[in-house]
Structures are given as structure tokens and as C-alpha cells.
mmJSON file of the N, C-alpha and C atoms, coordinates in Angstrom:
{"data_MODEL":{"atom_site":{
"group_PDB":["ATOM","ATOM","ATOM","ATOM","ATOM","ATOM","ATOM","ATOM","ATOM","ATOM","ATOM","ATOM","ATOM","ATOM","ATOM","ATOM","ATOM","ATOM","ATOM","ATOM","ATOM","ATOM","ATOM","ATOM","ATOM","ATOM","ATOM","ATOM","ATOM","ATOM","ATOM","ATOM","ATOM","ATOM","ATOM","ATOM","ATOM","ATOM","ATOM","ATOM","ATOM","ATOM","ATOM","ATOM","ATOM","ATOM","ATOM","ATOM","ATOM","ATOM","ATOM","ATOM","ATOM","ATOM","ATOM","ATOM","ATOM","ATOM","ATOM","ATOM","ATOM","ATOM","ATOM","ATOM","ATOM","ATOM","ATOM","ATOM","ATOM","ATOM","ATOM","ATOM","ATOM","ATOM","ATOM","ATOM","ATOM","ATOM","ATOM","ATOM","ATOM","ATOM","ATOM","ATOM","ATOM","ATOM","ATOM","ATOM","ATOM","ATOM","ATOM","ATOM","ATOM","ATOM","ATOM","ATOM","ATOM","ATOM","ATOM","ATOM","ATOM","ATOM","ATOM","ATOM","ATOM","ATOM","ATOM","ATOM","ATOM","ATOM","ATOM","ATOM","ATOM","ATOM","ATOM","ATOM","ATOM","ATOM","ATOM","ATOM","ATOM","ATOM","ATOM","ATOM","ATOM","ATOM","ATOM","ATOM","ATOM","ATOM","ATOM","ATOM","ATOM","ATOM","ATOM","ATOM","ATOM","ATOM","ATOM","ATOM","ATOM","ATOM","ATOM","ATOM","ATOM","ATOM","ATOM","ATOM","ATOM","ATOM","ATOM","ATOM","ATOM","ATOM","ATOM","ATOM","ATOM","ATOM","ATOM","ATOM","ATOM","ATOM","ATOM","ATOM","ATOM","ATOM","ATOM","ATOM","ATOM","ATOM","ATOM","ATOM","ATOM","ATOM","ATOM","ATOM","ATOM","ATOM","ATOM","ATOM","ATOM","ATOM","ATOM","ATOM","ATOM","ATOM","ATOM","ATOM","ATOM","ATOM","ATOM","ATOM","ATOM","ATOM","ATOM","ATOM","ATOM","ATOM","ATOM","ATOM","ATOM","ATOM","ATOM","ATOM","ATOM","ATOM","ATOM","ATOM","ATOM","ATOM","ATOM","ATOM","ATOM","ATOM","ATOM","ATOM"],
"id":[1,2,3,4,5,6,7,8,9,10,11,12,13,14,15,16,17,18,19,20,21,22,23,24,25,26,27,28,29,30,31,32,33,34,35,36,37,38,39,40,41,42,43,44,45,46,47,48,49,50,51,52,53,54,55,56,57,58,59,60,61,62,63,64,65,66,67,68,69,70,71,72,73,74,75,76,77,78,79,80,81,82,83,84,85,86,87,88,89,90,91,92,93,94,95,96,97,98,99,100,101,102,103,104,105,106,107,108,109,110,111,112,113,114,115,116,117,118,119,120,121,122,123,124,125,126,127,128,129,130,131,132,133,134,135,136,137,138,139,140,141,142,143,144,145,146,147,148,149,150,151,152,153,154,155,156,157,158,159,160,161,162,163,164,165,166,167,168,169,170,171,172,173,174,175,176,177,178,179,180,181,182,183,184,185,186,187,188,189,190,191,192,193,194,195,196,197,198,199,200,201,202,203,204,205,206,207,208,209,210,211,212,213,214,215,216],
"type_symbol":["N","C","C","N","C","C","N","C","C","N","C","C","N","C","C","N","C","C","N","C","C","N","C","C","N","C","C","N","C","C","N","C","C","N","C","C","N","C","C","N","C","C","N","C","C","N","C","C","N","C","C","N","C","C","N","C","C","N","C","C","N","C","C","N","C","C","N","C","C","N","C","C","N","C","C","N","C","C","N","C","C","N","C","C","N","C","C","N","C","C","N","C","C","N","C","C","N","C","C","N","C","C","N","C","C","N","C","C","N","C","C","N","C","C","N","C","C","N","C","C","N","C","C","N","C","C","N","C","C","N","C","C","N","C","C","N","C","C","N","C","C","N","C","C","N","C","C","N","C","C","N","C","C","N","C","C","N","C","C","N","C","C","N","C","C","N","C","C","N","C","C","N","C","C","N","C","C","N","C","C","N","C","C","N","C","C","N","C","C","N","C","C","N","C","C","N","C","C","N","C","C","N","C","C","N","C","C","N","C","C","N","C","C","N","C","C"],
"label_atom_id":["N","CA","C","N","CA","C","N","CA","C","N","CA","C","N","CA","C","N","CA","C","N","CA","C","N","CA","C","N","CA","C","N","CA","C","N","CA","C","N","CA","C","N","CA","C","N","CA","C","N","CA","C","N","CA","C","N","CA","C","N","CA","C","N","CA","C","N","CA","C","N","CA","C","N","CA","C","N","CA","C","N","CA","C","N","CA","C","N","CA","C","N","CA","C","N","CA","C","N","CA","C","N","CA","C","N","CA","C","N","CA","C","N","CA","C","N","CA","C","N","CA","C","N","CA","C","N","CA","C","N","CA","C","N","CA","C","N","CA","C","N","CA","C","N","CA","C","N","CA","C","N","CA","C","N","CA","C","N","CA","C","N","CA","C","N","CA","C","N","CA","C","N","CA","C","N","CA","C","N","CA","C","N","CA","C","N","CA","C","N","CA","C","N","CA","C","N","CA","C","N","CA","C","N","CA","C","N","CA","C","N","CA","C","N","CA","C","N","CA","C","N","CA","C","N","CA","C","N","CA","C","N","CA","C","N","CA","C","N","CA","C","N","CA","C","N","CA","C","N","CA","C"],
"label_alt_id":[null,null,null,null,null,null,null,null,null,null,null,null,null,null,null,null,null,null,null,null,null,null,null,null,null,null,null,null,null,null,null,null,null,null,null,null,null,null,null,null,null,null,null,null,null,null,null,null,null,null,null,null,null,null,null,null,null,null,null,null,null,null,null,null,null,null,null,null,null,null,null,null,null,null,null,null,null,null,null,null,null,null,null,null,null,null,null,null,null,null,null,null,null,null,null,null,null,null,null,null,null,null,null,null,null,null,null,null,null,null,null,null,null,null,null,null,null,null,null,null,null,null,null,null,null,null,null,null,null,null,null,null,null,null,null,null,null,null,null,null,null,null,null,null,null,null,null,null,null,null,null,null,null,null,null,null,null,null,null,null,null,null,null,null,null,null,null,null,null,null,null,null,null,null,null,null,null,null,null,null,null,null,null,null,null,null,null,null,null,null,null,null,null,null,null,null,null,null,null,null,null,null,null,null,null,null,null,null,null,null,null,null,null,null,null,null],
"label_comp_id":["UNK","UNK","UNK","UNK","UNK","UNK","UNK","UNK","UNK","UNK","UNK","UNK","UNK","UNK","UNK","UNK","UNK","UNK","UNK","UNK","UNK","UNK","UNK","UNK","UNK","UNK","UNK","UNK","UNK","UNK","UNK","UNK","UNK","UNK","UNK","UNK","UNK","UNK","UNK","UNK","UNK","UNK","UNK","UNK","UNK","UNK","UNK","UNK","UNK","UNK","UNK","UNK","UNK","UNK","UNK","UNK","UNK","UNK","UNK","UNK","UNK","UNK","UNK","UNK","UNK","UNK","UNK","UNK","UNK","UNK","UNK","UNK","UNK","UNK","UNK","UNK","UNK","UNK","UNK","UNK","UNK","UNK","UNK","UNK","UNK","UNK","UNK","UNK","UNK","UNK","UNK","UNK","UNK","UNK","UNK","UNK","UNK","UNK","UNK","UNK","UNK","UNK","UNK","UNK","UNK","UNK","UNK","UNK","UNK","UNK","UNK","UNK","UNK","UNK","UNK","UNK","UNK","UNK","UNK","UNK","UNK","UNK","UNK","UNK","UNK","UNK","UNK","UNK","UNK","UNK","UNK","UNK","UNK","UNK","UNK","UNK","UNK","UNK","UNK","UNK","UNK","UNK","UNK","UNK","UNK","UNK","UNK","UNK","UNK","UNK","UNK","UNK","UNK","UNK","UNK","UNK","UNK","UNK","UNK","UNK","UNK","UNK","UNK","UNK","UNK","UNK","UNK","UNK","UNK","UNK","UNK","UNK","UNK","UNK","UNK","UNK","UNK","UNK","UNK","UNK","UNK","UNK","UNK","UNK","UNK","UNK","UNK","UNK","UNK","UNK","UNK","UNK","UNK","UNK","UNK","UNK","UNK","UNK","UNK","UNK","UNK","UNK","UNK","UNK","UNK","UNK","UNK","UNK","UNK","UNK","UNK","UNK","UNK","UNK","UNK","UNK"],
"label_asym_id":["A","A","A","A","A","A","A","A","A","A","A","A","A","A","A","A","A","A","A","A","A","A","A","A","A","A","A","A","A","A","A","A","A","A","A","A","A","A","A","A","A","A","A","A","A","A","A","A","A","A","A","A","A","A","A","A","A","A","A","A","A","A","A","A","A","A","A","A","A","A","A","A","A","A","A","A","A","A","A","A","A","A","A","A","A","A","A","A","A","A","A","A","A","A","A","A","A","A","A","A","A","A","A","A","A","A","A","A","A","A","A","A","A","A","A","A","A","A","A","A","A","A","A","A","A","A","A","A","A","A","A","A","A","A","A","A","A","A","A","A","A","A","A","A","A","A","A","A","A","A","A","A","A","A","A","A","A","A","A","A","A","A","A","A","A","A","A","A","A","A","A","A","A","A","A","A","A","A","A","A","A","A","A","A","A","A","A","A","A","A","A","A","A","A","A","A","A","A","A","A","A","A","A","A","A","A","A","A","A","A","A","A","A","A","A","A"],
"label_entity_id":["1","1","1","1","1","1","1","1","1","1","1","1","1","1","1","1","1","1","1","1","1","1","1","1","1","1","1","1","1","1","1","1","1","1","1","1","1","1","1","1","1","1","1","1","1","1","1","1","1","1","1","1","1","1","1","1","1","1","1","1","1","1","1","1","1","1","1","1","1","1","1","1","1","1","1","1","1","1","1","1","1","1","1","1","1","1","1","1","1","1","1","1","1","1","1","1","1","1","1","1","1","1","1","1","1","1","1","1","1","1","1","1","1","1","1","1","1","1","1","1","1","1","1","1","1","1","1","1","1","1","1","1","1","1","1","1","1","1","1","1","1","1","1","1","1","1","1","1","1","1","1","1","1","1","1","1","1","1","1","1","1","1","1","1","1","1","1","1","1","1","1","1","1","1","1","1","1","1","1","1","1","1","1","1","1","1","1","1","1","1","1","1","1","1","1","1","1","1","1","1","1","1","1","1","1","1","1","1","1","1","1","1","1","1","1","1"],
"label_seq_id":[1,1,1,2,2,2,3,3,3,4,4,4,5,5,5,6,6,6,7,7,7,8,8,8,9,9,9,10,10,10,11,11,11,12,12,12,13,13,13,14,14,14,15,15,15,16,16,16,17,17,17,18,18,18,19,19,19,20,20,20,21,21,21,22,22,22,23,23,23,24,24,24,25,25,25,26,26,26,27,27,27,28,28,28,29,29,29,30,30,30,31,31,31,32,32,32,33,33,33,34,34,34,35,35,35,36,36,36,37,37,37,38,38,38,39,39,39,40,40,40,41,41,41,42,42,42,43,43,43,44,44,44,45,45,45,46,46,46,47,47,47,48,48,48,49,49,49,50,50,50,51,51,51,52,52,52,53,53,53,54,54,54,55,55,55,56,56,56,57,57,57,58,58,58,59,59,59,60,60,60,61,61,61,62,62,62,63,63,63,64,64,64,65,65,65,66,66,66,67,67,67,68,68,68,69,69,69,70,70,70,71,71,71,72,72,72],
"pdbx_PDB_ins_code":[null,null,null,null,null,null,null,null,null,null,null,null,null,null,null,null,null,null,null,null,null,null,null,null,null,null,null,null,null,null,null,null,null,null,null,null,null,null,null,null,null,null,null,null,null,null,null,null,null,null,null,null,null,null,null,null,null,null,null,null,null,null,null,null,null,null,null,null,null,null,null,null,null,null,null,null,null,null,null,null,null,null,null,null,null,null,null,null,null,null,null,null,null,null,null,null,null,null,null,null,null,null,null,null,null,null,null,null,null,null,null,null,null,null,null,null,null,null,null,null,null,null,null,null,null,null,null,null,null,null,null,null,null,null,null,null,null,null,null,null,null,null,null,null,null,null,null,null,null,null,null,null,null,null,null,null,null,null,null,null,null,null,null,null,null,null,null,null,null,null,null,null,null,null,null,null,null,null,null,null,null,null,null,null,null,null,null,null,null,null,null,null,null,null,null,null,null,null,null,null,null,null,null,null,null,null,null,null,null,null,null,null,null,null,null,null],
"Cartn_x":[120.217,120.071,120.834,121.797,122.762,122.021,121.462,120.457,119.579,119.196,117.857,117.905,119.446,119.793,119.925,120.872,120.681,119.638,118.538,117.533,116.737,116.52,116.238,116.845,118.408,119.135,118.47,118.423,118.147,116.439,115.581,114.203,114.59,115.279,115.453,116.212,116.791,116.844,115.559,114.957,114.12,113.05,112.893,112.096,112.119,113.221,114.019,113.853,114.366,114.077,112.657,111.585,110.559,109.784,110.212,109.891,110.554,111.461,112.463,111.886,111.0,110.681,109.066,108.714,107.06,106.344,107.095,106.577,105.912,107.63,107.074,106.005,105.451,104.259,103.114,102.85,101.711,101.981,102.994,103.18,104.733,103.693,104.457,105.979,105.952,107.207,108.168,109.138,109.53,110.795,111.09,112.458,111.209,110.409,109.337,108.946,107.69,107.137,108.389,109.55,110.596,111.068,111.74,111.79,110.628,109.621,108.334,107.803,107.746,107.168,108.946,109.827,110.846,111.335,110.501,110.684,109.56,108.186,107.495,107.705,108.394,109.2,109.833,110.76,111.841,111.172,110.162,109.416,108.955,108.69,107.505,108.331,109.108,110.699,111.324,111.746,112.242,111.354,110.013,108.746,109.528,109.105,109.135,110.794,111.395,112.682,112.741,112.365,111.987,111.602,110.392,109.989,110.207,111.181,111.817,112.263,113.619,114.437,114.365,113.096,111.995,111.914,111.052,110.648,111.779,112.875,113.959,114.65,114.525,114.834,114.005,112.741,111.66,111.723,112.4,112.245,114.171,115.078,115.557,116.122,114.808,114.305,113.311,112.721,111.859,112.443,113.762,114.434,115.691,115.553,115.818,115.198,114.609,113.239,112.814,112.762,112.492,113.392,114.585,115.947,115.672,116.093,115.889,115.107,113.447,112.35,112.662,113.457,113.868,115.052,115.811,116.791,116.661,115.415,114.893,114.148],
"Cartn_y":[49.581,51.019,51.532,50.762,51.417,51.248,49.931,49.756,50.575,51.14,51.962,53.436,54.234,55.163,55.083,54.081,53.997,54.011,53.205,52.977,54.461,55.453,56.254,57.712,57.549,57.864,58.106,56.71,56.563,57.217,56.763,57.521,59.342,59.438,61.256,61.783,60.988,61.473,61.483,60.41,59.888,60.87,61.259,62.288,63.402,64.034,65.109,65.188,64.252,64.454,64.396,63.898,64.224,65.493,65.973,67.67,68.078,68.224,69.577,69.275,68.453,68.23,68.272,69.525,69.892,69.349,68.832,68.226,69.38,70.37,71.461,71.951,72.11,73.592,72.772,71.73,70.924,71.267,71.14,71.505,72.993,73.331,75.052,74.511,73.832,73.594,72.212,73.15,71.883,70.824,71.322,70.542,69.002,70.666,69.579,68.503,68.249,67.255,66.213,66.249,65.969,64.594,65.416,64.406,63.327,63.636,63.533,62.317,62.364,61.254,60.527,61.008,60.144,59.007,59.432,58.966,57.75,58.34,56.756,56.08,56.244,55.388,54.446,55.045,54.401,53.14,53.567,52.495,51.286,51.901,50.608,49.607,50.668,49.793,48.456,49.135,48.669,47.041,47.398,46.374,45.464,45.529,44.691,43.83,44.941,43.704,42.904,43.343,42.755,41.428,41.957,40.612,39.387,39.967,39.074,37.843,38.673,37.873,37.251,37.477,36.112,35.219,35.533,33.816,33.679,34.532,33.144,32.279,33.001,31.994,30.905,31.212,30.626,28.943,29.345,28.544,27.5,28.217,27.537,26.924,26.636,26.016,24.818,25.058,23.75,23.358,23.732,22.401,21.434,22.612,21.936,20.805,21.3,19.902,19.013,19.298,18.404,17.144,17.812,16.989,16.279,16.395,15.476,14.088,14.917,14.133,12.839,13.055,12.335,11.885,11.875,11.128,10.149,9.897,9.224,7.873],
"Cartn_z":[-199.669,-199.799,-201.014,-201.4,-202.654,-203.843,-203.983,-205.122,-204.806,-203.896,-203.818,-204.327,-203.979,-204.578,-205.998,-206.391,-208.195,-208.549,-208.593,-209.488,-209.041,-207.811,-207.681,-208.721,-208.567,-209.953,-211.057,-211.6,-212.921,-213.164,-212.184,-212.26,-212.595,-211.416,-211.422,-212.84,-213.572,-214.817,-215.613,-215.915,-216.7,-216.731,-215.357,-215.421,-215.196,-215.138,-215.587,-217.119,-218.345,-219.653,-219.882,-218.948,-219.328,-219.132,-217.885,-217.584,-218.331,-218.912,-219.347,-221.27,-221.721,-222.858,-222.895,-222.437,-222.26,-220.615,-219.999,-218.652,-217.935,-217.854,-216.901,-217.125,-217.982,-218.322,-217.504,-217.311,-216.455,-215.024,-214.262,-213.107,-213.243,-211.499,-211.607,-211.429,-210.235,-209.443,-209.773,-210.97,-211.431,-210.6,-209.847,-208.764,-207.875,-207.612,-206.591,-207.615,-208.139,-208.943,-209.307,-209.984,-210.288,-209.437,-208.25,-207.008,-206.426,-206.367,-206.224,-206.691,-208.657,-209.047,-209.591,-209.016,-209.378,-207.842,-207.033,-205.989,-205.863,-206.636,-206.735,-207.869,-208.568,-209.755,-209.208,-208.53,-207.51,-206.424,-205.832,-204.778,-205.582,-207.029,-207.292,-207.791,-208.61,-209.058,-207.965,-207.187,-205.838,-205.636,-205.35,-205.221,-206.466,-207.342,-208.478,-208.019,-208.222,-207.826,-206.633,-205.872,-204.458,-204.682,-205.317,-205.852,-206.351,-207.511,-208.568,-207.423,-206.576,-205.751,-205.353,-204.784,-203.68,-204.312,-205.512,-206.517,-206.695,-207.238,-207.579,-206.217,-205.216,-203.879,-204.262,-204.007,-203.866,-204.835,-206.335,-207.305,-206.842,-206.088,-205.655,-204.736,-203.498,-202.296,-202.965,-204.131,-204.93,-205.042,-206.231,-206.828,-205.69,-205.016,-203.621,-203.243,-202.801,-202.195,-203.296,-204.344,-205.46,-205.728,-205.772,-205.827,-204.254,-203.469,-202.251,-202.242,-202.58,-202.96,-203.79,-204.684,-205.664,-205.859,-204.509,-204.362,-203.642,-202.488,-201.502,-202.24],
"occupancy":[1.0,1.0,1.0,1.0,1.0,1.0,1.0,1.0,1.0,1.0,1.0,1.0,1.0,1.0,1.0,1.0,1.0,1.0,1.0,1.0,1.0,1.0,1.0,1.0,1.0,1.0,1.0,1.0,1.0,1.0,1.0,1.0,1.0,1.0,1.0,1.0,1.0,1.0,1.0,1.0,1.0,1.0,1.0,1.0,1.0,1.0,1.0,1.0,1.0,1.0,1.0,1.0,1.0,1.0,1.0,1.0,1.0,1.0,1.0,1.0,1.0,1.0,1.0,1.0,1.0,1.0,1.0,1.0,1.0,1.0,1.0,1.0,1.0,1.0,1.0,1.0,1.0,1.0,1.0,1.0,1.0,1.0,1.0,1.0,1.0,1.0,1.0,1.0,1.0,1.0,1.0,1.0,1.0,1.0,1.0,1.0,1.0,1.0,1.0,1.0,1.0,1.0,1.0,1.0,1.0,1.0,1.0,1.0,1.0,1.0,1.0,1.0,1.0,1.0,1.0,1.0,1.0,1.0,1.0,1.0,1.0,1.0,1.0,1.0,1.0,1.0,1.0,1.0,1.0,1.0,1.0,1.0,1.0,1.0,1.0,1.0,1.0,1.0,1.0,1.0,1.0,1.0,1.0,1.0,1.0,1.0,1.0,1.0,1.0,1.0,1.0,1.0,1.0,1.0,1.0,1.0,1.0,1.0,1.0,1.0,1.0,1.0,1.0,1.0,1.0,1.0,1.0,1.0,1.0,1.0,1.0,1.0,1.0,1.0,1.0,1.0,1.0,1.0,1.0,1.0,1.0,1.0,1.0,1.0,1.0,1.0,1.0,1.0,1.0,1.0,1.0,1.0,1.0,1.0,1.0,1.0,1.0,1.0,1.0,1.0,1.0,1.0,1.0,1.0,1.0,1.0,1.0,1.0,1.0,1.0,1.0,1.0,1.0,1.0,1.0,1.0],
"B_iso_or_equiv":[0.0,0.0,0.0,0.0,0.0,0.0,0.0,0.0,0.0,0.0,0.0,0.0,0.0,0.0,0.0,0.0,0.0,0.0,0.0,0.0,0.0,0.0,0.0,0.0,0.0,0.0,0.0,0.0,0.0,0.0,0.0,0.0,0.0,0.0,0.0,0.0,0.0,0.0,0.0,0.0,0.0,0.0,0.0,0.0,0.0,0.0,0.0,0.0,0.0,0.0,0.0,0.0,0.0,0.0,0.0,0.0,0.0,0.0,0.0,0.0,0.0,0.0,0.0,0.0,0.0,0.0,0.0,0.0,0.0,0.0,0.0,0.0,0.0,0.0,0.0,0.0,0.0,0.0,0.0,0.0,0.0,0.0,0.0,0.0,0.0,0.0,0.0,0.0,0.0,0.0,0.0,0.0,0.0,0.0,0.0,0.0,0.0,0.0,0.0,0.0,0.0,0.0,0.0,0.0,0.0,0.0,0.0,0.0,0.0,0.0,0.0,0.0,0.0,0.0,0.0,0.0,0.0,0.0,0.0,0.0,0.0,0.0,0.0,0.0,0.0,0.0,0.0,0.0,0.0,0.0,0.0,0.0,0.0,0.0,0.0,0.0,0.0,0.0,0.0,0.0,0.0,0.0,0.0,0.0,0.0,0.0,0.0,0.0,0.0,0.0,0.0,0.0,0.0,0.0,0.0,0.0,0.0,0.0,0.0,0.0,0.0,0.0,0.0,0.0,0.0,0.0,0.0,0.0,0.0,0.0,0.0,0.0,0.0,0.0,0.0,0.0,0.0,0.0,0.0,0.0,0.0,0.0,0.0,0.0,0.0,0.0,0.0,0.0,0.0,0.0,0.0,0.0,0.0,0.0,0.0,0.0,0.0,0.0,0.0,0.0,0.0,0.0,0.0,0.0,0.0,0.0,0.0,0.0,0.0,0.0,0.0,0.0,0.0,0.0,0.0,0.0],
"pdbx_formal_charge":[null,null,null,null,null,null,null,null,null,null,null,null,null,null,null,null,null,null,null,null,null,null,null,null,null,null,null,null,null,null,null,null,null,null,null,null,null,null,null,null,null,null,null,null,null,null,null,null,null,null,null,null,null,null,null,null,null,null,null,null,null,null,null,null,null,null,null,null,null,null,null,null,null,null,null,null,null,null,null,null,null,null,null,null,null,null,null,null,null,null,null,null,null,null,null,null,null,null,null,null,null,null,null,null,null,null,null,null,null,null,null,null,null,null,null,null,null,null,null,null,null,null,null,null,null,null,null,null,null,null,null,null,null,null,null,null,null,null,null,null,null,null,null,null,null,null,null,null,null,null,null,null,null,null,null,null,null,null,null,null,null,null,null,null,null,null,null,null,null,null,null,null,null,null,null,null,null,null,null,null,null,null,null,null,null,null,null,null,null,null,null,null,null,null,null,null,null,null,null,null,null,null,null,null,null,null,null,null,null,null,null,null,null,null,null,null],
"auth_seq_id":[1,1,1,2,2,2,3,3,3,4,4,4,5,5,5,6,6,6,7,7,7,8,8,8,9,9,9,10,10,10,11,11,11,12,12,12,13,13,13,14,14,14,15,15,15,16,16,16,17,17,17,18,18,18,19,19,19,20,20,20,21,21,21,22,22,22,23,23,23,24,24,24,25,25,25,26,26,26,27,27,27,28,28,28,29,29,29,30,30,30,31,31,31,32,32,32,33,33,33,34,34,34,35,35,35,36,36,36,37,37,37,38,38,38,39,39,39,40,40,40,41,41,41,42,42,42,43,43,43,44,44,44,45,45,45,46,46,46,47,47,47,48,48,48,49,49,49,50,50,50,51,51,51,52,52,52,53,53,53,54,54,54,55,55,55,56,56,56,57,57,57,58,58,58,59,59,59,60,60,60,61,61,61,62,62,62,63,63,63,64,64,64,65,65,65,66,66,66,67,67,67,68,68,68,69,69,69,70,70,70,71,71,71,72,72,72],
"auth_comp_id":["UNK","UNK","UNK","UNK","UNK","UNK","UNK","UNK","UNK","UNK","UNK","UNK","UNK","UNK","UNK","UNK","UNK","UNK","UNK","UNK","UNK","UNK","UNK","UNK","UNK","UNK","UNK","UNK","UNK","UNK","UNK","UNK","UNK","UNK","UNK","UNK","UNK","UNK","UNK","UNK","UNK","UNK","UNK","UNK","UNK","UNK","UNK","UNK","UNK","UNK","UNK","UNK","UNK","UNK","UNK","UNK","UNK","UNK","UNK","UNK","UNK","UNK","UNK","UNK","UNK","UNK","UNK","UNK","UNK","UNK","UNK","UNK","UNK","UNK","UNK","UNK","UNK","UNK","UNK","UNK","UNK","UNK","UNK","UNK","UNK","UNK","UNK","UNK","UNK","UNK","UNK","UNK","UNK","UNK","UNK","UNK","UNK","UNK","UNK","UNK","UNK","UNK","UNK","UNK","UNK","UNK","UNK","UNK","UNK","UNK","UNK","UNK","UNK","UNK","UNK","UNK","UNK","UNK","UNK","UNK","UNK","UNK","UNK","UNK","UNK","UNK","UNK","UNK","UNK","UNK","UNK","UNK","UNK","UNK","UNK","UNK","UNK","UNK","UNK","UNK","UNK","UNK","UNK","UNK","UNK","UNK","UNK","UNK","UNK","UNK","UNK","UNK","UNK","UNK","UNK","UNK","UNK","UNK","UNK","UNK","UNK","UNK","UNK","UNK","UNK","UNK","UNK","UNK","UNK","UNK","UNK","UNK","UNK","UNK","UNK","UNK","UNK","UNK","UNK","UNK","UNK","UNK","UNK","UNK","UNK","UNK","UNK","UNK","UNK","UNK","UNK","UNK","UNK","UNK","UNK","UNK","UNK","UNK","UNK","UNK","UNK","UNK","UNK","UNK","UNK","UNK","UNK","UNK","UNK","UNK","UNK","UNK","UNK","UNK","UNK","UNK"],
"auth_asym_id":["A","A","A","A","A","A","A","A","A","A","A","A","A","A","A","A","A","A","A","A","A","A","A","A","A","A","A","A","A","A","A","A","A","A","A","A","A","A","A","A","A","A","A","A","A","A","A","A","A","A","A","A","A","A","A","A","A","A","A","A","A","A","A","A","A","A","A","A","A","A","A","A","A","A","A","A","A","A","A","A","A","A","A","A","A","A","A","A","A","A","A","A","A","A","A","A","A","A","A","A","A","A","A","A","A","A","A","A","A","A","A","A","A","A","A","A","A","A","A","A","A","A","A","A","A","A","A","A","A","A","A","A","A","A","A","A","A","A","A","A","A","A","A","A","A","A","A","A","A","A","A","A","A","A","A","A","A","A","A","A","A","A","A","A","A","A","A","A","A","A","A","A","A","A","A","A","A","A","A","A","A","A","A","A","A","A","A","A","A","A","A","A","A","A","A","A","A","A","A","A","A","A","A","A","A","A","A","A","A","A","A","A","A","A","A","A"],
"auth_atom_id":["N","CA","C","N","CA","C","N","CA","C","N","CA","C","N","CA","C","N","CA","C","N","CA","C","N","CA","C","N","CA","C","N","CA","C","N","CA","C","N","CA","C","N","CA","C","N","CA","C","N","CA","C","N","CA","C","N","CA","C","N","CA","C","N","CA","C","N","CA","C","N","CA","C","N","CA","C","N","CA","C","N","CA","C","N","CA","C","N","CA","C","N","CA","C","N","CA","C","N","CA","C","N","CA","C","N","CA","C","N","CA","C","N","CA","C","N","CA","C","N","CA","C","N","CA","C","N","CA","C","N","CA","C","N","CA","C","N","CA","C","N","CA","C","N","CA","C","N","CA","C","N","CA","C","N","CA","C","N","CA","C","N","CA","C","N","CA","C","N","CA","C","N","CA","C","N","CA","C","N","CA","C","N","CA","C","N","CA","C","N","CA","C","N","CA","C","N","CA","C","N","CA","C","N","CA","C","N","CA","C","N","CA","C","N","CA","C","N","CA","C","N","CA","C","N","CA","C","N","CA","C","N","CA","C","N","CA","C","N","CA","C","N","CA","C","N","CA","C","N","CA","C"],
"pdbx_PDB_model_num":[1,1,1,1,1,1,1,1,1,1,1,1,1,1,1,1,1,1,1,1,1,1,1,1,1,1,1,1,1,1,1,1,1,1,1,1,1,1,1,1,1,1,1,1,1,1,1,1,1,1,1,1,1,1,1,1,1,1,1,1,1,1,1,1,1,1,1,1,1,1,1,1,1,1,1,1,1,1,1,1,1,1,1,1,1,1,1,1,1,1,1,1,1,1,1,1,1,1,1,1,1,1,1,1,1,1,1,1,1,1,1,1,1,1,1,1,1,1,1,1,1,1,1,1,1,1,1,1,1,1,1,1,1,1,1,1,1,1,1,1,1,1,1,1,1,1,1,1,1,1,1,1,1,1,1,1,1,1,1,1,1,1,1,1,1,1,1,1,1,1,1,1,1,1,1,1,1,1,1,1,1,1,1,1,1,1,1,1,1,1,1,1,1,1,1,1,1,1,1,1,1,1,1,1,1,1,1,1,1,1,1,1,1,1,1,1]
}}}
């Protein structure tokens, strides 16, 4: 959850400098939208690292088993 707040963080700026540099005039409600698409920044973000973590388990449970394989 702590990583989930930072990288949520860092979105809610990002797109904060992007509303406050012509963003707003596209949408009325600038707090709303803001939170909004800084919050699916944040999810997909999240996904991706999620991800990462796995394969690298993933890559070291192979060399796991690889090494074994090849010690036998």
C-alpha cells in the first residue's frame, strides 16, 4: 500500500502540471479529472510493476531449477 500511495503521488503531480498548463480548459472540474486520471495512472503503473516482480521471481525459481538440473 505505501508503494501504492507514492507512485499515486507522483501521478497526482504529473498531472497536476499537465492541467494547470492548458489541461484545464478541456475539462470543467479541475480537482475532479485530476484525481481521476491520476488514479488510473497509478493502477496501470501498479500492474506493470506487479508484473515486473513476478518474472523476476519467476526468472529466479529457473535458475533455480536449472542449477539443480545440472548438478544431478
Amino acid at each position: 500500500m505505501k508503494n501504492f500511495l507514492g507512485t499515486f503521488a507522483v501521478s497526482l503531480i504529473l498531472c497536476y502540471f499537465f492541467l494547470l498548463f492548458g489541461g484545464v480548459l478541456i475539462f470543467e472540474n479541475f480537482w475532479a479529472i485530476l484525481v481521476f486520471v491520476a488514479l488510473i495512472i497509478t493502477i496501470i503503473a501498479k500492474m506493470f510493476i506487479y508484473q515486473e516482480t513476478k518474472i523476476e521471481k519467476l526468472e529466479e525459481r529457473i535458475k533455480t531449477l536449472e542449477s539443480q538440473c545440472e548438478s544431478k
